[in-house]
MARDO-753620 format. One line per 4 residues: number of its first residue (from 1); their letters; for each residue y, x, z of N, C-alpha, C, O. Coordinates in Angstrom, 1 decimal. Each point is the difference from the previous one (the first is absolute). Example, Ala and Ser with C-alpha at 12.3 -4.5 7.8 and 13.67 -1.06 7.14 Angstrom:
# residues 2
1 = as = -5.7:13.2:7.8:1.2:-0.9:0.0:1.2:0.9:0.0:0.0:1.0:0.7  1.1:-1.4:-1.4:1.1:0.9:0.0:1.1:-0.8:0.8:1.1:0.5:0.1
***
This chain:
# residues 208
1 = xxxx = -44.4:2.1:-4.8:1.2:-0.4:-0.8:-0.4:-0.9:-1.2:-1.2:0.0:-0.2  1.9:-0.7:-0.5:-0.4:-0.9:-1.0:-0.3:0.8:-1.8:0.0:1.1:-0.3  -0.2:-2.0:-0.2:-0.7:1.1:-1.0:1.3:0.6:-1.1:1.1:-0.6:-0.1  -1.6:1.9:-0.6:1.4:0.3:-0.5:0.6:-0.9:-1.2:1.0:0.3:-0.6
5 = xxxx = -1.6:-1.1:0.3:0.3:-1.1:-1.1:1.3:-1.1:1.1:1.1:-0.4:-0.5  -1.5:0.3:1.6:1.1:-0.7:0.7:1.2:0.8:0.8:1.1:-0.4:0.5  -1.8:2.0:-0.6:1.9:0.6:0.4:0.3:0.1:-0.6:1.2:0.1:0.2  -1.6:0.1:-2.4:1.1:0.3:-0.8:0.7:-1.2:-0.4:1.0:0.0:-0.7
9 = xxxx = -1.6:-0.7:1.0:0.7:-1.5:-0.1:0.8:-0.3:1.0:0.8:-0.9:-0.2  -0.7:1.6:1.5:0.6:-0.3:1.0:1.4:0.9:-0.4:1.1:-0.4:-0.1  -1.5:1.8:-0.1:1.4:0.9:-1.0:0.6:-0.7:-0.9:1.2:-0.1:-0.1  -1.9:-0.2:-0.5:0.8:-0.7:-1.5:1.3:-1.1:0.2:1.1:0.1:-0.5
13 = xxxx = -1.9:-1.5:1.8:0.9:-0.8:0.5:0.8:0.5:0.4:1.1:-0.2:-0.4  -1.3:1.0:1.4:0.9:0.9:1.4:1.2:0.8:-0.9:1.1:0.1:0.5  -1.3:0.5:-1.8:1.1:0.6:-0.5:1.0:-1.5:-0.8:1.1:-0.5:0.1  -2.1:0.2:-0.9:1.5:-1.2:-0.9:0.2:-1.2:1.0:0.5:-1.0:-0.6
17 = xxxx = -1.0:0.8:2.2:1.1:-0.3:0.8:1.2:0.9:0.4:1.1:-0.4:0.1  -1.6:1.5:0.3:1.0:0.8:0.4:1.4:0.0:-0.9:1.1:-0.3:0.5  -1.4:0.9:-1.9:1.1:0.2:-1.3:1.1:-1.5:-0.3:1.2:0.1:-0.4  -1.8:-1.2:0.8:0.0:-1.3:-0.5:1.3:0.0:0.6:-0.2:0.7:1.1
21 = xxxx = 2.0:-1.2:-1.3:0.7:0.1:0.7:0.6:-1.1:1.1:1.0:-0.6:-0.1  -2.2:0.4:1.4:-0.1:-0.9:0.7:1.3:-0.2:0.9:1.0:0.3:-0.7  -0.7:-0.6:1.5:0.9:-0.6:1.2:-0.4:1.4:0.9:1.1:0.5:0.0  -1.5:0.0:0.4:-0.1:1.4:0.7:0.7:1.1:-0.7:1.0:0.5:0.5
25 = xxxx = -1.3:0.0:-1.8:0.9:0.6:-0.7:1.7:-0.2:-0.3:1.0:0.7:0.1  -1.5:-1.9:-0.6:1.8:-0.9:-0.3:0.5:0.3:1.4:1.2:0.3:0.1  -1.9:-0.2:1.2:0.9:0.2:1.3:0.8:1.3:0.0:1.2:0.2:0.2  -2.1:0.6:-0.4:0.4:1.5:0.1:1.1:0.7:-0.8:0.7:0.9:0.4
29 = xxxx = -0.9:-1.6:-1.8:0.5:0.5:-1.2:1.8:-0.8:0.9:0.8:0.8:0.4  -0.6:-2.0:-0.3:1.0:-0.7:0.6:0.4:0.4:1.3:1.0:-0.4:0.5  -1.9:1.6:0.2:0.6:0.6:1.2:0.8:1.1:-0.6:1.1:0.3:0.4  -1.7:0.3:-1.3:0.4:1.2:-0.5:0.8:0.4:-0.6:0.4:1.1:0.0
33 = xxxx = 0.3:-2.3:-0.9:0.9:-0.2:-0.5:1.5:-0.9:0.9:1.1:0.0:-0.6  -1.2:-0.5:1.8:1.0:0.4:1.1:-0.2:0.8:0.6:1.0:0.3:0.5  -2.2:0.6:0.0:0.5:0.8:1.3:-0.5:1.6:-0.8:-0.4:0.7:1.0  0.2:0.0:-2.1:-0.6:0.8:-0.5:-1.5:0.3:0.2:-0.8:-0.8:0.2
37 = xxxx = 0.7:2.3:-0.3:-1.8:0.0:0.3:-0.3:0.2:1.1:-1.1:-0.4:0.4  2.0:0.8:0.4:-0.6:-0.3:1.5:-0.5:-1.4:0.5:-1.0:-0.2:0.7  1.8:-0.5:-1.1:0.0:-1.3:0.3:-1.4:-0.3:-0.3:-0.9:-0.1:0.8  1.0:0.2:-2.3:-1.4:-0.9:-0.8:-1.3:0.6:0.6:-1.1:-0.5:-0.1
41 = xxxx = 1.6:2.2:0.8:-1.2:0.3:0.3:-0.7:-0.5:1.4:-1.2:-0.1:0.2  2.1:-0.1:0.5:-0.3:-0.6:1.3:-0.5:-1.6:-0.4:-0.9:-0.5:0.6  1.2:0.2:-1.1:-0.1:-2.2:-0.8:-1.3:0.5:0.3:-0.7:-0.3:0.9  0.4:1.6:-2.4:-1.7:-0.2:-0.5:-0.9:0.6:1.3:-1.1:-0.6:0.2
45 = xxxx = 1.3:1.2:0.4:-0.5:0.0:1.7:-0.1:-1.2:0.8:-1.0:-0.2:0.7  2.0:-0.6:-0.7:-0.1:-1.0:0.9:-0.9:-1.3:-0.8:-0.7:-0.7:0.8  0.8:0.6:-1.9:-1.2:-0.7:-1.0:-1.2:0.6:-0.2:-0.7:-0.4:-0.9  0.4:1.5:1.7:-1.1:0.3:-0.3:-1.0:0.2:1.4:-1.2:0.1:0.1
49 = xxxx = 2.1:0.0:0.9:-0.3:-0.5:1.4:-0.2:-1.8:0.3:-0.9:-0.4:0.8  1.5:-0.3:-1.2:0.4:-1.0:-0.3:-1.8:-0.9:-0.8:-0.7:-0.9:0.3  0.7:1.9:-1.3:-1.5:-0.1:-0.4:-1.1:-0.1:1.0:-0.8:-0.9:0.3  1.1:2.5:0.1:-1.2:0.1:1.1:0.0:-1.2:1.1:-1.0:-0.3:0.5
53 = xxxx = 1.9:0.0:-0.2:-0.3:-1.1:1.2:-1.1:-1.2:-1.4:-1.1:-0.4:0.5  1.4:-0.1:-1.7:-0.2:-0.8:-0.4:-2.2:0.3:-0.9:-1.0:-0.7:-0.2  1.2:1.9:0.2:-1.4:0.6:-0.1:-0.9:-0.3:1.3:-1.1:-0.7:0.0  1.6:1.4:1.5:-0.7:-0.3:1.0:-0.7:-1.4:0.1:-1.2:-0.2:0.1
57 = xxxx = 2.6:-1.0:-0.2:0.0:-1.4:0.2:-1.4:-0.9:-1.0:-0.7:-1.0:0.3  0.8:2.1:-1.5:-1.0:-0.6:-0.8:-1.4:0.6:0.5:-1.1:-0.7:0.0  1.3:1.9:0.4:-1.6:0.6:0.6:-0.3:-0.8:1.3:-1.2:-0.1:0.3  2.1:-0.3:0.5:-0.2:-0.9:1.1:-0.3:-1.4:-0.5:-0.7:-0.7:0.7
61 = xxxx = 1.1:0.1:-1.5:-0.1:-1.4:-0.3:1.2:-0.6:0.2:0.0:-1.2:-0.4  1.0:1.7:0.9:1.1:-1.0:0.5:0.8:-0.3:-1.4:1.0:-0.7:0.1  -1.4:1.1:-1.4:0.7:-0.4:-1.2:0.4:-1.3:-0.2:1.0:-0.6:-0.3  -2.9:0.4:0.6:-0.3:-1.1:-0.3:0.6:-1.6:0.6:-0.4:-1.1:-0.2
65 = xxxx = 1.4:1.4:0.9:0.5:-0.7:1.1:1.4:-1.1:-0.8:0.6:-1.0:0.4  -0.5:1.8:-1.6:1.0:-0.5:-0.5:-0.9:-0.9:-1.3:0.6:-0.6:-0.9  -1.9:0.7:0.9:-0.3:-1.0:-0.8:-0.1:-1.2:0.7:0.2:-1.1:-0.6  -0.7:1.2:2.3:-0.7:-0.8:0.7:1.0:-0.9:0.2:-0.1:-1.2:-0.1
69 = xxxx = 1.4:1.9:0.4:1.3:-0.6:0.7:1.3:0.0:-1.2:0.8:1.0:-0.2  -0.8:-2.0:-0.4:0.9:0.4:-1.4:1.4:0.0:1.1:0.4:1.2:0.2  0.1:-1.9:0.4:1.0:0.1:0.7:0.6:1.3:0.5:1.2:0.4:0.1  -2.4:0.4:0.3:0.0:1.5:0.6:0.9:1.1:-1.0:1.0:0.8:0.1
73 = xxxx = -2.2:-1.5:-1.4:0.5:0.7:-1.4:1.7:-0.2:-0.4:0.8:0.9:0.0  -0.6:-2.2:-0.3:1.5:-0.5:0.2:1.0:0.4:0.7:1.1:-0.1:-0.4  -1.4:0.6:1.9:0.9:0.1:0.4:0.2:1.9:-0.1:1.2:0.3:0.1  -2.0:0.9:-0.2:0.1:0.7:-0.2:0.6:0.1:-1.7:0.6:1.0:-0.1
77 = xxxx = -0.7:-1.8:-1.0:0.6:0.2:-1.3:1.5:-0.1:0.4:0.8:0.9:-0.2  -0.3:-2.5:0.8:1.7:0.0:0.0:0.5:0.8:1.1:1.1:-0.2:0.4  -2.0:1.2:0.3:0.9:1.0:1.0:-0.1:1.0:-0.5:1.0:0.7:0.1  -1.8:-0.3:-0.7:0.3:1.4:-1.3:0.8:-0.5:-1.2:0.6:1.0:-0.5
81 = xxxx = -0.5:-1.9:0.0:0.8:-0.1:-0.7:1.2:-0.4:0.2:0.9:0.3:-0.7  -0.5:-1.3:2.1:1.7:0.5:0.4:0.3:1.5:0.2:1.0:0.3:-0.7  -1.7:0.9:1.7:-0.1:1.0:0.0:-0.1:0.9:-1.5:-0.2:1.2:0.0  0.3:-1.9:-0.8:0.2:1.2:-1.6:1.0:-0.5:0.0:0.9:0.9:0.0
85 = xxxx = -0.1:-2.4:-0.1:1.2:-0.4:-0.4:0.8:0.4:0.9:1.1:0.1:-0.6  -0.9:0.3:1.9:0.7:0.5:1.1:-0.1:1.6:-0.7:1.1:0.5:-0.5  -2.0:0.1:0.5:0.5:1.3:-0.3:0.2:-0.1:-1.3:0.7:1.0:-0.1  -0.7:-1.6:-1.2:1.2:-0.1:-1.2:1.2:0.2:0.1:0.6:1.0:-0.5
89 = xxxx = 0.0:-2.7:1.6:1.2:-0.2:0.2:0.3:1.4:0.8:1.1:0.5:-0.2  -1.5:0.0:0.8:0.6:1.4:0.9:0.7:1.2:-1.0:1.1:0.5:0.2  -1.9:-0.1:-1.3:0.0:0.9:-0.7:1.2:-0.2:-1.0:0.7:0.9:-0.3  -0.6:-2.5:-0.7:1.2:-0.3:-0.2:1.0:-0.4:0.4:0.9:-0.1:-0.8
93 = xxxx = -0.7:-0.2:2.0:1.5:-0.1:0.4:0.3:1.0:1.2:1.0:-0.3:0.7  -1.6:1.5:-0.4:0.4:1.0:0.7:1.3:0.6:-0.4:0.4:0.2:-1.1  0.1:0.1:1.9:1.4:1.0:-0.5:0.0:0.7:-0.8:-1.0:0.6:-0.2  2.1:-0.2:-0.7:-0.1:0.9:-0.8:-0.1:1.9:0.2:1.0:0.7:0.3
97 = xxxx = -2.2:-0.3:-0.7:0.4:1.6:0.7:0.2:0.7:-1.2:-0.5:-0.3:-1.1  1.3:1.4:1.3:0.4:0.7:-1.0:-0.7:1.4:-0.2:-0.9:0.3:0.8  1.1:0.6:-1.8:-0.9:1.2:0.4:-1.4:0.1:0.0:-0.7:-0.8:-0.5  0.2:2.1:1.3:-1.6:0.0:0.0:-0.3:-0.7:0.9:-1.2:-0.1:0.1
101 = xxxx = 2.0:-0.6:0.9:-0.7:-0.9:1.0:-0.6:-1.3:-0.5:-0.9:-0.5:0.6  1.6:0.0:-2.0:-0.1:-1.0:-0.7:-1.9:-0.1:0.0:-0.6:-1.1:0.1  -0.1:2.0:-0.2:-1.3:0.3:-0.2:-0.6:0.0:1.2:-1.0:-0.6:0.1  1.5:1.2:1.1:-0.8:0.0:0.9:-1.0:-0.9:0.4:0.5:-1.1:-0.1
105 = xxxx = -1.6:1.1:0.5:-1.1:-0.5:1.1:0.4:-0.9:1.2:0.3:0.4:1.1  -0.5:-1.9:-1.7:-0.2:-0.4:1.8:0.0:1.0:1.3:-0.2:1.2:0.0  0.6:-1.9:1.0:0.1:1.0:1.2:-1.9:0.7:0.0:-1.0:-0.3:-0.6  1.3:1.1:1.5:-1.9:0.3:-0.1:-0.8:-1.0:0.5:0.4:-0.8:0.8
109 = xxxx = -1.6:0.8:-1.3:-0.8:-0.9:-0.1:0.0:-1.7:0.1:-0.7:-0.9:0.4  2.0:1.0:-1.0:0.6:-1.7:0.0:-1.1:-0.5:-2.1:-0.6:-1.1:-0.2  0.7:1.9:-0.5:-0.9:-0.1:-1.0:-1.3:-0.4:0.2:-0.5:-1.0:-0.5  -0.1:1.9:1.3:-1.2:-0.1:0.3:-0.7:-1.0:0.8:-1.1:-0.5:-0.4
113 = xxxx = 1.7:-0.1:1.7:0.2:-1.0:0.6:-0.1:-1.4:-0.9:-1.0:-0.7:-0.1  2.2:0.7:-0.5:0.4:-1.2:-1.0:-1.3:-0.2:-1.0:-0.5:-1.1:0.1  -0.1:2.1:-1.1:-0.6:-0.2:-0.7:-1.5:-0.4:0.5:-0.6:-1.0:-0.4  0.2:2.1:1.4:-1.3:-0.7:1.1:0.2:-1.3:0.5:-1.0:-0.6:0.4
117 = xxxx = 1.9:0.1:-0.3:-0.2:-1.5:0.6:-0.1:-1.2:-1.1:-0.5:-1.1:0.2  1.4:1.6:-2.0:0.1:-0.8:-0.8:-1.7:-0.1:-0.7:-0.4:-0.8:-0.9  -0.7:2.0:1.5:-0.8:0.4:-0.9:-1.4:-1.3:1.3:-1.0:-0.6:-0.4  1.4:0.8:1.8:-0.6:-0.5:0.5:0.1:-1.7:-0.2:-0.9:-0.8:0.1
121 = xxxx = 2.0:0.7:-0.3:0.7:-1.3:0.2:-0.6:-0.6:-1.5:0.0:-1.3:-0.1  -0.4:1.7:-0.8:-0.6:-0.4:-1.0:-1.3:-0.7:-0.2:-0.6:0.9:-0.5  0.0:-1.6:0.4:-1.2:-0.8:0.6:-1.2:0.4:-1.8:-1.2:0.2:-0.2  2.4:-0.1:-0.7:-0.9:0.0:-1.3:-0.9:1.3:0.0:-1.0:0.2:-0.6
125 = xxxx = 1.7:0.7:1.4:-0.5:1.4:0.4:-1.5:-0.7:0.4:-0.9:-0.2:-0.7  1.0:0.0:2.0:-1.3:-0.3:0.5:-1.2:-0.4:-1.0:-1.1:0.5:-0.3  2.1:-2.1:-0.4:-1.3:-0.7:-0.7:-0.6:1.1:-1.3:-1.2:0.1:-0.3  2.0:0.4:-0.1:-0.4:1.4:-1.2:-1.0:1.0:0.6:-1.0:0.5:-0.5
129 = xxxx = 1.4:-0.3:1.7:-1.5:1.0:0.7:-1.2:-1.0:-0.3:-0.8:0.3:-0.8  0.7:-1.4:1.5:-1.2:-1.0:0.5:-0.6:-0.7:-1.7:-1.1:-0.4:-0.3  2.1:0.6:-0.4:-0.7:-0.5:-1.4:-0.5:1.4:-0.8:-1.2:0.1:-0.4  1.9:0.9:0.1:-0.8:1.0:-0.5:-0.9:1.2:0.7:-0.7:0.8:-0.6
133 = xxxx = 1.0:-0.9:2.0:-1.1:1.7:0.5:-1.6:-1.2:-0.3:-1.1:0.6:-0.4  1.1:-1.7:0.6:-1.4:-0.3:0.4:-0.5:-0.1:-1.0:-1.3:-0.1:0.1  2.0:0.1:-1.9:-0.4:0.4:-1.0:-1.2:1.4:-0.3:-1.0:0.0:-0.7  1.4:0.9:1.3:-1.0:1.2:0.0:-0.3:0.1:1.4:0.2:1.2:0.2
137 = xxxx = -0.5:-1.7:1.1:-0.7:0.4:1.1:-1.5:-0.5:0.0:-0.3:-1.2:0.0  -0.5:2.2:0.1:-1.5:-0.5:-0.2:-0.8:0.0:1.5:-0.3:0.9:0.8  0.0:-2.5:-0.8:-0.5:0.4:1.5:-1.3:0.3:0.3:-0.5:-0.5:1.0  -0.4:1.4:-1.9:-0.9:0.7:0.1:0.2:1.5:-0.2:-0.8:0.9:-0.3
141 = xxxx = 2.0:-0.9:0.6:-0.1:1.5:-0.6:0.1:0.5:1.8:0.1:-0.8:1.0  -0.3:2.6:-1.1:0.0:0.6:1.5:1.2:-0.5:0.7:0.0:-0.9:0.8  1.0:1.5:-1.2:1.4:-0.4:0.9:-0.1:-1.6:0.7:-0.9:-0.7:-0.5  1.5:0.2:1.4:0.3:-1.4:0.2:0.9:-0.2:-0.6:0.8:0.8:-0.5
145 = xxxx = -1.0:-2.8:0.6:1.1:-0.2:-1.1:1.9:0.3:0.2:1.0:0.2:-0.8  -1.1:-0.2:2.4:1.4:0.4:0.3:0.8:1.2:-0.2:1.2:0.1:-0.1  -2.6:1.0:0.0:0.8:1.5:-0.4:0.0:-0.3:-1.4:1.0:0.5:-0.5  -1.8:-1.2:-0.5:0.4:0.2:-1.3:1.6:-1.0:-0.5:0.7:0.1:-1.0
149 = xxxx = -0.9:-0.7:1.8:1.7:-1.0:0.1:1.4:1.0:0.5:1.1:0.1:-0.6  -1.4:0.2:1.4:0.6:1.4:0.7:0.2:1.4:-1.1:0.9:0.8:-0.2  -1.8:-0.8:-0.1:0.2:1.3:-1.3:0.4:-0.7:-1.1:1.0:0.4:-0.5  -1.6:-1.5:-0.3:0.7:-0.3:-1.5:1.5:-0.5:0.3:0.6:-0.5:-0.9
153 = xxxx = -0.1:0.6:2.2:1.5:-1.1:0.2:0.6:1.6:0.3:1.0:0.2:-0.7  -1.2:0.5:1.4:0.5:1.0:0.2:0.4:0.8:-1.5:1.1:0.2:-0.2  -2.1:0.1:-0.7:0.2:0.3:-1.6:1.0:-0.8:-0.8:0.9:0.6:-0.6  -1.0:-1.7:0.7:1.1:-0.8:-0.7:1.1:-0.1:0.5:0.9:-0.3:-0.8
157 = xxxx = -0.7:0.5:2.4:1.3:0.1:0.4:0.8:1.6:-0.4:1.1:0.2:-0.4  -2.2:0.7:0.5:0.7:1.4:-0.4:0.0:0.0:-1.1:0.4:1.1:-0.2  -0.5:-1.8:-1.3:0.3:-0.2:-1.2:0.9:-0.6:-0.1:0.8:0.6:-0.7  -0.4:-1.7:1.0:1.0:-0.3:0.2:1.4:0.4:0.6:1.0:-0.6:-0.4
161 = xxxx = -1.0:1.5:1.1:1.1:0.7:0.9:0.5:1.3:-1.2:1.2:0.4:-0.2  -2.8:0.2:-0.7:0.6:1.0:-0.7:0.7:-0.9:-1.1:0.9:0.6:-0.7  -1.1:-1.7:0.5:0.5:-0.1:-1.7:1.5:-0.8:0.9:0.9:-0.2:-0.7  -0.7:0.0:1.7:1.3:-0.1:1.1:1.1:0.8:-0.4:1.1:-0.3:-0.5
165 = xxxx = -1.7:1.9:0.9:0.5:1.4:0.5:0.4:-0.1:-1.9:1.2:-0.1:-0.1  -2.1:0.0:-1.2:0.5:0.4:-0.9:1.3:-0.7:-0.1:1.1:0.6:0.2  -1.2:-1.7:-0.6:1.4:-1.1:-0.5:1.4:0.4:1.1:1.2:-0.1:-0.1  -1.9:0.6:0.9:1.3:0.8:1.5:0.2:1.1:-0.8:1.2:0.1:0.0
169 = xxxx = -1.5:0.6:-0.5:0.3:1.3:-0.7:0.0:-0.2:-1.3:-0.1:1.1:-0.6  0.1:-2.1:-0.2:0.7:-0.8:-1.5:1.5:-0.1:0.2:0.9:0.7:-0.5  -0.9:-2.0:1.6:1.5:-0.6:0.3:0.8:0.8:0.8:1.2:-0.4:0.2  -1.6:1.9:0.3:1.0:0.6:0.5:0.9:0.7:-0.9:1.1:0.5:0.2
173 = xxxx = -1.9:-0.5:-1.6:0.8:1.0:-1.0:1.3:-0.9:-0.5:1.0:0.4:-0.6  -1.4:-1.7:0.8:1.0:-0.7:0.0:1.2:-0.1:0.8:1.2:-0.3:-0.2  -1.7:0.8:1.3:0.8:-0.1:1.2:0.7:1.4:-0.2:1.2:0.1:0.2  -1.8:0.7:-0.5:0.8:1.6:0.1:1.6:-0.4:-1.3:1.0:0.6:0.0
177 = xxxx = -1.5:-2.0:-1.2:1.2:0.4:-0.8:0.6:-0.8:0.3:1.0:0.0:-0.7  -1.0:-1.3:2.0:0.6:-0.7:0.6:1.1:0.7:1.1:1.1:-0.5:0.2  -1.6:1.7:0.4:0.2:0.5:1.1:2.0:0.0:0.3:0.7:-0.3:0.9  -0.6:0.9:-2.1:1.9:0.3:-0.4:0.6:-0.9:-0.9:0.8:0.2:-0.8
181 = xxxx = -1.4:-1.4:1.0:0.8:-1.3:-1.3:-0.5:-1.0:1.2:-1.0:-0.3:0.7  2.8:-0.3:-0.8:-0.2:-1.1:0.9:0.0:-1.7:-0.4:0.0:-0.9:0.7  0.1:1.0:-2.1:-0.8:-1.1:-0.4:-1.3:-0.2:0.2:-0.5:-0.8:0.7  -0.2:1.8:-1.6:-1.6:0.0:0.2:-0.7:0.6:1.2:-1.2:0.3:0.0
185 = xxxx = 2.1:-0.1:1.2:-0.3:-0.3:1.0:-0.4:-1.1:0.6:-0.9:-0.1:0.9  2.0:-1.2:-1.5:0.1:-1.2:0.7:-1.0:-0.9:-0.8:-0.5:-1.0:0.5  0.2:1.6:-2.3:-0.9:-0.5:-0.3:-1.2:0.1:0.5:-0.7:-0.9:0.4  0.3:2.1:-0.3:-1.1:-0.1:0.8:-0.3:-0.3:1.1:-1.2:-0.4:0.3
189 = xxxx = 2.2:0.4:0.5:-0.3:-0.7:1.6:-0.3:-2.0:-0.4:-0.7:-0.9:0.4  1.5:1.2:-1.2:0.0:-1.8:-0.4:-1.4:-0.6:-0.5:-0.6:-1.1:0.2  0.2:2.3:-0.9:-1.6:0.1:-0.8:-0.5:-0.4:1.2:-0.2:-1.2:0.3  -0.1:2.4:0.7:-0.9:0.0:1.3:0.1:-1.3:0.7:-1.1:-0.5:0.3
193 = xxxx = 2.5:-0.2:0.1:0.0:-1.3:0.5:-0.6:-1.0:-0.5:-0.6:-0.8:0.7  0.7:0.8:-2.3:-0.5:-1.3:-0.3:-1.7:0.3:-0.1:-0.7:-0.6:0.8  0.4:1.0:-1.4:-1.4:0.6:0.0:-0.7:-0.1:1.8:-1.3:0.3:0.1  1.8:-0.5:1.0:-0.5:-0.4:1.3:0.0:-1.3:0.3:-0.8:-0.6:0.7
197 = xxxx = 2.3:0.2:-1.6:0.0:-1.7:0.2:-0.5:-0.5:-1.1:-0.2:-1.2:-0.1  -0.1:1.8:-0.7:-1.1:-0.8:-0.7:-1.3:0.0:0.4:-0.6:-1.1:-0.2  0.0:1.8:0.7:-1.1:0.4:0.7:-0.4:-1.1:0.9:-1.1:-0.6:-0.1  2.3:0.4:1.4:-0.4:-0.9:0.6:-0.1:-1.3:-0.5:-1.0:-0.7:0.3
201 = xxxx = 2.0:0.1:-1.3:-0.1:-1.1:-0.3:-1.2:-0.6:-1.1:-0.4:-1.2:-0.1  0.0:2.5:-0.6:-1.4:-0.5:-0.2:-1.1:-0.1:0.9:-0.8:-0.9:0.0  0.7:2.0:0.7:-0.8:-0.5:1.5:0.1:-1.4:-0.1:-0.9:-0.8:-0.4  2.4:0.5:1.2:-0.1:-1.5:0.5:-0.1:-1.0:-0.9:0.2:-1.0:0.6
205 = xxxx = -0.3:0.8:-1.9:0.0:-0.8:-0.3:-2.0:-0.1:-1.1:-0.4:-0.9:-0.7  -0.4:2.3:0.8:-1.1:-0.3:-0.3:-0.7:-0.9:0.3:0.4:-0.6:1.1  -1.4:0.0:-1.6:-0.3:-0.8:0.2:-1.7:0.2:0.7:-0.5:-0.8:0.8  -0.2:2.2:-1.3:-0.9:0.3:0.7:0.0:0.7:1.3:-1.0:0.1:0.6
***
């Protein structure tokens, strides 16, 4: 394994990315606030599966594919980011529901689904594995270099999911005083929408 001067440095990074309030969080917190904690909690499952495909990709090399092939990269940014602006527009102009249904959860695993695909569909995912795991991977140490890519991406991805799970149980207390007021029902749904279409449109319109 590499020396302990480069895993506490590897913890240190791995947590103030996690806390940092990235586009994986902002997803969750914006599921959660249309579809309650069920919702947000299934999002943070499906972004965190969503990871794992993007960890393997980097332990295989296929990350790298989107430096080689900028086109590759491009065209995975404006199909995740139509795909955040599609599920925006969904969430604000949905019918109006009244009641405790107002809160309910996507059908089952329509969250989960949706968020795994916006998390795959993300290309900056990838390039963030391929620029920081090889930061601390030592290729003299025992492990190979693939299991240590494999384990430091696996760590960051489950840090990430917990500081997910928190902001899902921040914004639900929100949701609980949302729950019987049907303004700040619609405020918050409206929150949730724009906060996805904003999402995508910064996607599409980054420039890296």
């Amino acid at each position: 394994m590499p020396e302990l001067e480069t895993l506490l440095a590897f913890a240190a990074a791995t947590l103030i990315f996690a806390v940092m309030p990235g586009p994986a969080l902002l997803f969750t917190a914006a599921q959660t606030l249309a579809h309650g904690k069920r919702g947000g909690m299934r999002a943070a499952f499906g972004i965190h599966c969503g990871g794992i495909v993007h960890v393997i990709a980097a332990t295989l090399g296929l990350a790298s594919l989107f430096s080689l092939a900028p086109f590759l990269y491009t065209a995975f940014k404006i199909g995740g980011a139509v795909y955040l602006i599609y599920l925006g527009t969904r969430i604000l102009f949905k019918p109006k529901i009244t009641g405790a249904d107002a809160i309910n959860p996507p059908p089952k695993n329509a969250a989960f689904f949706q968020s795994a695909l916006v998390e795959v569909l993300n290309p900056k995912t990838a390039l963030f594995f391929i620029a920081f795991l090889p930061q601390f991977v030592d290729p003299a140490a025992s492990l190979p270099v693939w299991a240590q890519f494999l384990i430091f991406g696996t760590i960051v991805n489950l840090a990430s999911s917990v500081a997910d799970i928190v902001a899902i149980v921040l914004t639900g207390h929100a949701m609980s005083w949302a729950q019987n007021n049907g303004l700040a029902e619609r405020v918050t749904r409206w929150i949730g929408g724009s906060v996805l279409i904003g999402l995508g449109a910064h996607l599409a319109l980054s420039r890296d």
